[in-house]
N, C-alpha and C positions, 0 to 999 in steps of 0.2 A: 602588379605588372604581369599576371598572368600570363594576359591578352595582351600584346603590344599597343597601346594608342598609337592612333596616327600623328600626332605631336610627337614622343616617343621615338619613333621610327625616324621621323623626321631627325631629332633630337641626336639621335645615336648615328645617323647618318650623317650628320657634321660635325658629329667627336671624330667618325673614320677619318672625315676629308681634310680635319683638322691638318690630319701625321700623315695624311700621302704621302708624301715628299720627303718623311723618314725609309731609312735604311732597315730600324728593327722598332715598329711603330706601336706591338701589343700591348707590352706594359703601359707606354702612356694612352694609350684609348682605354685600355681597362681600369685604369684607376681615374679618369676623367666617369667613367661609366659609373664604376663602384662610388664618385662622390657626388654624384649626382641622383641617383636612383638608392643606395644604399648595399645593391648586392649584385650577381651579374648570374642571372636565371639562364636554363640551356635556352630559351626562345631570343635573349638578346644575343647570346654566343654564336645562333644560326645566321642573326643578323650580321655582325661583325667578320662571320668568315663570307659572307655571300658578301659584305662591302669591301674584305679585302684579301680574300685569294688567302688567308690563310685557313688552314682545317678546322673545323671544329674540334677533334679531336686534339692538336695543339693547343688551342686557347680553352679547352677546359681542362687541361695540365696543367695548364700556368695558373687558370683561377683556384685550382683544388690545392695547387703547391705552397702558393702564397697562401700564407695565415691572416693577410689584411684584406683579402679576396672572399666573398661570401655567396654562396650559392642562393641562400637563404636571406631573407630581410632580418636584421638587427633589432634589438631592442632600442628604444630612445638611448639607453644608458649602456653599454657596452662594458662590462666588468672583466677586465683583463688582470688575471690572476697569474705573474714572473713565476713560472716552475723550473728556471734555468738552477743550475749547480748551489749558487748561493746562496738563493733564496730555497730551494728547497730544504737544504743542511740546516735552515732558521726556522723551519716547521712550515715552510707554503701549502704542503702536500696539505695538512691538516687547516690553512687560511678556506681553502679552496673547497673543502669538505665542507667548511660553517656558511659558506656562501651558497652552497649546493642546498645543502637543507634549507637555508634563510629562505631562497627564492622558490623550492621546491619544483627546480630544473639539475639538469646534467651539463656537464661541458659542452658549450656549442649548440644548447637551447637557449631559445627566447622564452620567457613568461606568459602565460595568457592573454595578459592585457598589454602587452607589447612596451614595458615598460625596461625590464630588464633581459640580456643577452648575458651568458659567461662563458669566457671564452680563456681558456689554459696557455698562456704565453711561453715561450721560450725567451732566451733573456734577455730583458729591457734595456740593461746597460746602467742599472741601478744597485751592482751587487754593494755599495757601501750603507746604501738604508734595508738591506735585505732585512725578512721579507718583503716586497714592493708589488703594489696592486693598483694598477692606470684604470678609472674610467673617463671613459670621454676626453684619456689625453692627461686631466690629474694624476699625479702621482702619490699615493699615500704610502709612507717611509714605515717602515718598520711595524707592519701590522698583525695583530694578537689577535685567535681567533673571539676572543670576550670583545674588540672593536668590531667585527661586522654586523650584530644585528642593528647594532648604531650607523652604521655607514649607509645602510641597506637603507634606515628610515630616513638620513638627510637627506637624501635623492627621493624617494616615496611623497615625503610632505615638501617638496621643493616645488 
């Protein structure tokens, strides 16, 4: 989405007119954006404040603040690694590290081949199977870093 298509434009031009008629309409144009495209780039942000009067400077606050907001396209597989209090005290700090090497990315990179995203969570709201690591929405309960190179490959050969 570099380059805005004109489909696109169009597209994000009736997410805005969707929420006209909302009081505080960012959040849901931006997350209609982000699940329809993947991620919400500054070229769609210039769009969104030119279709509705709010600043650009605002709506790339809210996208940068929100952690479900992405500047960037995603990987197919989205590796959300809980670093909240519970999961950290159960060893996350070091889940997050064998994922890091596994994919041979950083927090908040994508893979090469656009397969893999990992992205450092705050908390899930699963401190009873802590450690807890969501992708794509799955929740996998209490994970040992000796489980990721194995998790890594069921999504790989999936």
């Amino acid at each position: 989405m570099a380059h805005l298509s004109e489909s696109a434009v169009v597209k994000i031009s009736e997410i805005c007119q969707r929420y006209a008629d909302e009081n505080t309409p960012l959040m849901m144009i931006l997350s209609d954006i982000q699940n329809e495209y993947g991620y919400i780039p500054l070229e769609v942000q210039e769009l969104v404040s030119e279709k509705t009067g709010i600043s650009v400077a605002e709506i790339y606050g809210v996208v940068t603040f929100y952690s479900f907001f992405s500047l960037k396209p995603k990987g197919k597989y989205v590796i959300g690694c809980c670093l909240g209090t519970a999961c950290y005290v159960k060893g996350a700090g070091q889940v997050f590290d064998k994922f890091s090497e596994v994919l041979g990315i950083k927090g908040g990179e994508t893979t090469e081949d656009g397969l893999f995203t990992l992205d450092a969570l705050r908390c899930i709201g699963a401190c009873g199977i802590a450690p807890a690591v969501s992708i794509n929405g799955k929740v996998y309960p209490k994970v040992k870093v000796s489980d990721v190179p194995e998790i890594v490959a069921s999504y790989r050969n999936a």
